[in-house]
Each structure stands twice: as C-alpha cells, then as structure tokens.
One Martini backbone bead per residue (centre of mass of N, CA, C, O) as a GRO file, in nm:
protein
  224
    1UNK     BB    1  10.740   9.838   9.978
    2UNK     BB    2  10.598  10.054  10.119
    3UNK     BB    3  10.510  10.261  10.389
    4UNK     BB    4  10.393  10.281  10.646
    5UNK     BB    5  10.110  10.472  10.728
    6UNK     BB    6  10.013  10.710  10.934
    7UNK     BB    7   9.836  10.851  11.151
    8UNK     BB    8   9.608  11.100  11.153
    9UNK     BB    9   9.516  11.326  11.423
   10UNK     BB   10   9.222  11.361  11.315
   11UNK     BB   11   9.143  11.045  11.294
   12UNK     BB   12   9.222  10.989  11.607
   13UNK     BB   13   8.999  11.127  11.719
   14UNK     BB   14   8.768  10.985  11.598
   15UNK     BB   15   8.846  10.700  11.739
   16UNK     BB   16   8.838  10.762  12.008
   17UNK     BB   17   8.520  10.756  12.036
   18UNK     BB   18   8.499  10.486  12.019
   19UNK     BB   19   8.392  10.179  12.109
   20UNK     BB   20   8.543   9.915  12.279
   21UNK     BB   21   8.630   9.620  12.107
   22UNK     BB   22   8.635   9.239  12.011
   23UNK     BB   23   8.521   9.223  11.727
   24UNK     BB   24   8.486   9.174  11.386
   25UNK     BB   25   8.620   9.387  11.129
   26UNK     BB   26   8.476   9.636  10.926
   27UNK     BB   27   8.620   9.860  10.647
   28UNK     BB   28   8.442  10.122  10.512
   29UNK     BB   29   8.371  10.274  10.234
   30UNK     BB   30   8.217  10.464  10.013
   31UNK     BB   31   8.296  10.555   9.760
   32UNK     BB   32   8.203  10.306   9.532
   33UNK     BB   33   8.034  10.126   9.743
   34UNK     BB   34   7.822  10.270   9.902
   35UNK     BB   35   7.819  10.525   9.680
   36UNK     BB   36   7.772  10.647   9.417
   37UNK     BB   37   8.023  10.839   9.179
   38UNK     BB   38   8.108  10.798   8.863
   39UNK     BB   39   7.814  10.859   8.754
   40UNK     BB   40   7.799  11.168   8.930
   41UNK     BB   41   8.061  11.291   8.781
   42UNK     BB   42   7.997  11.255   8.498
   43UNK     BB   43   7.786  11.459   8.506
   44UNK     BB   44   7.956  11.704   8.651
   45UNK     BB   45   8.165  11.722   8.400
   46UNK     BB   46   7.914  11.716   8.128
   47UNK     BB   47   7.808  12.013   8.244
   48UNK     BB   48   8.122  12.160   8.185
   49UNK     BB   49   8.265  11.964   7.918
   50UNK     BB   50   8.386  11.747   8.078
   51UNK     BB   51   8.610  11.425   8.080
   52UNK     BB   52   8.705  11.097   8.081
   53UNK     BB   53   8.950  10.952   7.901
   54UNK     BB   54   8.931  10.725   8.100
   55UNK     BB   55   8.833  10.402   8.267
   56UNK     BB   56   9.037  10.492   8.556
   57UNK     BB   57   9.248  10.502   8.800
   58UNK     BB   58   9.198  10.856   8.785
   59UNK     BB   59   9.226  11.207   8.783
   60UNK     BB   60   9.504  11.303   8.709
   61UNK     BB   61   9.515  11.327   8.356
   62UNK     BB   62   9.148  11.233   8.300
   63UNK     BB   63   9.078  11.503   8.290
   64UNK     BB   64   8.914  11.694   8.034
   65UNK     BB   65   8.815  11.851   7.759
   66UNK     BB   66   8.594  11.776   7.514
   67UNK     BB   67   8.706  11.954   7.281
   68UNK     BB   68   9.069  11.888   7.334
   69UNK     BB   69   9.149  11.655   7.574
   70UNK     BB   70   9.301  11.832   7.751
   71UNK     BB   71   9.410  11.823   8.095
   72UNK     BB   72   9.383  11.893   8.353
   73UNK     BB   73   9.519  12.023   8.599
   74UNK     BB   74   9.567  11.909   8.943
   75UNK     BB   75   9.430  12.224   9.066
   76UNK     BB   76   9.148  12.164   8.914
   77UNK     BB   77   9.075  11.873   9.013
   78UNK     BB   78   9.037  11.937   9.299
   79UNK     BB   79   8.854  12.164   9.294
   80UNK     BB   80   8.615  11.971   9.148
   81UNK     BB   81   8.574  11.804   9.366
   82UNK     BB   82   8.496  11.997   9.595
   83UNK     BB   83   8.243  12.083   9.423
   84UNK     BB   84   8.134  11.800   9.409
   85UNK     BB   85   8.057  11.715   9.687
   86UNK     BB   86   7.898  12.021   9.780
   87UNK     BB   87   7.671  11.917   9.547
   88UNK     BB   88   7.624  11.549   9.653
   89UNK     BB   89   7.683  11.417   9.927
   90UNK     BB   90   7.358  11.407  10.015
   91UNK     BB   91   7.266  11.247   9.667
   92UNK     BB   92   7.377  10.989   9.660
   93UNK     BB   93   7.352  10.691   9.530
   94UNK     BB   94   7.312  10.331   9.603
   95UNK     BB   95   7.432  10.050   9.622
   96UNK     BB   96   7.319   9.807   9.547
   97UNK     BB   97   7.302   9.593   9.845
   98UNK     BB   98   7.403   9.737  10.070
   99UNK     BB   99   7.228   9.769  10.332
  100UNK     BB  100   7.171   9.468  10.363
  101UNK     BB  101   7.498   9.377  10.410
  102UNK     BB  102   7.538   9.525  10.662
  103UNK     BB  103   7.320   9.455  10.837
  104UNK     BB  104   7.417   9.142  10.849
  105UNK     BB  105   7.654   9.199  10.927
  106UNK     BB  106   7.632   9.330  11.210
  107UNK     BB  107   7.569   9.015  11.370
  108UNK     BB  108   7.914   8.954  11.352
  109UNK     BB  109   8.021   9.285  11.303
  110UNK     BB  110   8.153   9.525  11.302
  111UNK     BB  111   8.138   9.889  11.169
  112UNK     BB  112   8.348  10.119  10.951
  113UNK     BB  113   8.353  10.414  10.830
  114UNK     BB  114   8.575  10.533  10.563
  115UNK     BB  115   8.639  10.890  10.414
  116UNK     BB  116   8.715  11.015  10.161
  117UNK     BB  117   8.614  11.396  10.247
  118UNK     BB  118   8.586  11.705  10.120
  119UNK     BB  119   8.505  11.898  10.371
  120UNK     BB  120   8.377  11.880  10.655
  121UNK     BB  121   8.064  11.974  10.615
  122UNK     BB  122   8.011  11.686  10.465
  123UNK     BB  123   8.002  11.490  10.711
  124UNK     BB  124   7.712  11.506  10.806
  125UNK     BB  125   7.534  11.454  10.523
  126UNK     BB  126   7.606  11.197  10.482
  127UNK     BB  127   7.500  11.084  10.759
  128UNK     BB  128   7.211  11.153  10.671
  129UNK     BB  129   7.220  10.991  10.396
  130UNK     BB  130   7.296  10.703  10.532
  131UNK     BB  131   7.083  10.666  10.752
  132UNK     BB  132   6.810  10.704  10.539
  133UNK     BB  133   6.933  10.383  10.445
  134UNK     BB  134   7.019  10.220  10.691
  135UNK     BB  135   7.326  10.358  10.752
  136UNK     BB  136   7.461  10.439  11.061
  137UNK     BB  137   7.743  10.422  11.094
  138UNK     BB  138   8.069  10.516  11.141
  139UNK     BB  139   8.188  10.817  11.013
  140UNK     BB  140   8.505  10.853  10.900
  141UNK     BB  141   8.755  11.091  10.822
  142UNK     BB  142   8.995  11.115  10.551
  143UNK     BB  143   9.332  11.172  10.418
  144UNK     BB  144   9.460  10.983  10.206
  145UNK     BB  145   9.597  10.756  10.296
  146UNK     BB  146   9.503  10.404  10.522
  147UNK     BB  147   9.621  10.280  10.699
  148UNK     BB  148   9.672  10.385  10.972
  149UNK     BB  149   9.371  10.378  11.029
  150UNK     BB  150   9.353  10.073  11.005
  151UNK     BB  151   9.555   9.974  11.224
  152UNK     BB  152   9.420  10.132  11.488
  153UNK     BB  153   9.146  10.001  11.472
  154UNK     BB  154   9.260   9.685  11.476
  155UNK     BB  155   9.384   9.734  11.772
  156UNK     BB  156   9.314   9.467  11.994
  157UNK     BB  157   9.207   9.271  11.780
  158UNK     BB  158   9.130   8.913  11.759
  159UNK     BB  159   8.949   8.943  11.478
  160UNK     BB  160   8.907   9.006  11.215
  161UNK     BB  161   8.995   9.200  10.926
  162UNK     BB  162   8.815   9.438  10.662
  163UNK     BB  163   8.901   9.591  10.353
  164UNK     BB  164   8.682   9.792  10.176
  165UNK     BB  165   8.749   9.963   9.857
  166UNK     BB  166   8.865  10.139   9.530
  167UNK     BB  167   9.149  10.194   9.583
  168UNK     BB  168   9.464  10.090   9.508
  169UNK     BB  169   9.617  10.298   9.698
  170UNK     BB  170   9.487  10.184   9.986
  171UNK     BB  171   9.556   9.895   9.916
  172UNK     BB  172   9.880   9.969   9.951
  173UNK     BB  173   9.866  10.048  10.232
  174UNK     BB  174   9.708   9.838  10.408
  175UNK     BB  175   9.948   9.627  10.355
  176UNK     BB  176  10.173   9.772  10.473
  177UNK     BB  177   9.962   9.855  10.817
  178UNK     BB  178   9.804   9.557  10.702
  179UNK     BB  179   9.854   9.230  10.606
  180UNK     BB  180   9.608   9.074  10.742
  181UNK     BB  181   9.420   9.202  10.587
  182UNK     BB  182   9.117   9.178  10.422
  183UNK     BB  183   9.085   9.235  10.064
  184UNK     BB  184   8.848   9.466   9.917
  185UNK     BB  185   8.819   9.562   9.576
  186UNK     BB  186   8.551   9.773   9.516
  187UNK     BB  187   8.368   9.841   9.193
  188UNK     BB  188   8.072   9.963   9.069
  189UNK     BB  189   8.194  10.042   8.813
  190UNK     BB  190   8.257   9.808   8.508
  191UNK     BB  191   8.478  10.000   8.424
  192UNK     BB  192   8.660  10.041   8.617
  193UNK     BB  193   8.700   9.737   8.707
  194UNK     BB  194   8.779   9.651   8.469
  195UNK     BB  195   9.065   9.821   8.457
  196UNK     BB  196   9.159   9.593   8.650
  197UNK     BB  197   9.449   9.476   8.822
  198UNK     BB  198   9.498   9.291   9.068
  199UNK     BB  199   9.676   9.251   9.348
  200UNK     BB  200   9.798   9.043   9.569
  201UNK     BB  201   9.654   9.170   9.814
  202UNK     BB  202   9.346   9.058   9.669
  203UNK     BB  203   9.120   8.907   9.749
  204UNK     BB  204   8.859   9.060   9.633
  205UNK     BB  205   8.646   9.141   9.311
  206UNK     BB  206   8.426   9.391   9.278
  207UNK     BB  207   8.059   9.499   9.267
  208UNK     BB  208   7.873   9.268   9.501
  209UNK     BB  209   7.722   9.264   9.782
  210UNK     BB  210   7.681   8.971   9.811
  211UNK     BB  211   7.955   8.838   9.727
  212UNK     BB  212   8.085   9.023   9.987
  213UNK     BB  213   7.917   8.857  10.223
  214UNK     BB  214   8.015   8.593  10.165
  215UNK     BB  215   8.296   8.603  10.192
  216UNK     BB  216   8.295   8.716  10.515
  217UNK     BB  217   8.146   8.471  10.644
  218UNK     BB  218   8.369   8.284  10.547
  219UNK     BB  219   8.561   8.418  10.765
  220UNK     BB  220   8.446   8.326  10.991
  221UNK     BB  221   8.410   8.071  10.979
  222UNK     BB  222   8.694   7.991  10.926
  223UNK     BB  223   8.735   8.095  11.274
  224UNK     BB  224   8.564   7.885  11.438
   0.00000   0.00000   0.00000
C-alpha cells in the first residue's frame, strides 16, 4: 500500500481560508466529474492532429499523432495539457444533474471542490464558471496525488467523508492518507469508465449524478 501523501504547502494555505465547520463533508473533484474533460480534450487534441490510442486512465504514453500513432513524449503531453486548460477552463460544459445534486448534498453536507488544475490564473475562470452554472462551493487547486489534502480537510470532523474523484491515482492516495474516507469513483465519459476495473477501495464506480446522490444520503442516513 502506498505511503500517506503530505499536504503541499499551498495547498494548506488555501484550507485554512476555509471556515471551521463539524458537518459531514464531501470532498470533490471538478474535471470530468463536475465539468465535461475527456471530451473537450478529445476535440482539442483532434483539432492539432492527435489522438488518444486507448480510452484509458493515462495520458503519457496514450496520447499520438493521428498519422503515425507515436505517443507524445511526457514533455509534450504537459506542455499540452497546459494549453488545453488555458483555452477550455473557462467554458467546459457541466455534467448533467451535477448543479443540482451538490446543491441537494450541501442541505446536510459542507462541499469542498479540489481540483488538480495547470496554472494558477485559471482558477479565478474557473470559480466563475462554476458559479455561473449554480456551483458556488470553495474551490482549492491541488497538484499531484489528493490524500494528504483529503486528510488535513477532514481532521477534527465527527461526521462522514466522502471523496469523489475520476482518476484512480488519487483515489489510491486518499485510501493511503483516509481510508476511513467513502469513496466515489466518478467518471463522466462512458468509454473510460467501461475500461476502468475498480480498486477494493472504491465504494461506488458511477458516471451519474442522480445515483451519487443517493448512495451519498443513504450513507448520512446509515449514521444518523
């Protein structure tokens, strides 16, 4: 099993902005969980010529030129990544029936959104395109695996927590540094969800928000 990961320094700094709370909390991700990714990147990626050769969890080694199926170098697939979030950040289309069902949780639950995100200046676009949709909720910019900021967030909370993530690196890190921790493994495009086999610490592997929703209330309900 992995070792817990560390909070990064600024990451902890943005958690300490937030306001002390005992409510049960729900920590989520933003890319392809509340806002559409894999299918604004595909169009990015197709619009330069390239392509991913699998619909799998990775991107170094998974992204090629369309002519020739070589795979990006890793130096490559950053640096593009850099630019995808640059140009899309802003106005990624929402998963349906997320707006509606965080505002549901947030009646019996804090919401804290983290979310690995290239470039500090788009996270104010960000913040503003998710309020815009209804979304309203605290959003901190994390870099590398989520555990150590899942831990830190949820230390000194009596009441459940719940990780919501799409990407399987994060969910084997906050298993690491919270394994107390309910975890969701969400995944908006059905092709990359089909090829995802669910580790044991996944409690429920979904792409729809109704379904998430409830699995969430039924876990308040089981503590009340």
């Amino acid at each position: 099993m992995p070792e817990p990961t560390p909070v990064l320094p600024e990451v902890l700094a943005q958690i300490r902005t937030l306001p002390p709370s005992d409510r049960p909390l729900v920590i989520c991700d933003v890319d392809e969980v509340i806002l559409h990714l894999i299918a604004h990147l595909e169009d990015y990626l197709h619009q330069r010529d390239l392509k991913f050769l699998k619909h799998e969890y990775r991107f170094t080694g998974n992204i090629a030129r369309r002519e020739d199926d070589v795979p990006l170098q890793a130096d490559e697939v950053r640096q593009h990544l850099i630019w995808f979030f640059d140009e899309v950040s802003h106005e990624q289309d929402m998963v349906p029936g997320a707006s509606a069902a965080l505002n549901d949780l947030a009646q019996g639950w804090d919401i804290v959104l983290l979310t690995n995100l290239p470039g500090g200046h788009n996270k104010p676009r960000r913040e503003r395109l998710l309020a815009g949709m209804g979304i309203p909720y605290p959003v901190l910019t994390n870099s590398g695996p989520k555990g150590g900021a899942v831990a830190v967030l949820a230390a000194n909370r009596p009441g459940p927590v719940v990780f919501i993530d799409d990407s399987p690196t994060n969910h084997t890190s906050v298993n690491a540094s919270l394994p107390s921790a309910a975890q969701i493994q969400f995944i908006a495009d059905p092709r990359f969800r089909a090829a995802v086999e669910p580790e044991a610490h996944i409690d429920l592997l979904t792409g729809d928000w109704q379904e998430t929703a409830v699995f969430i209330d039924n876990l308040l309900r089981s503590r009340a």
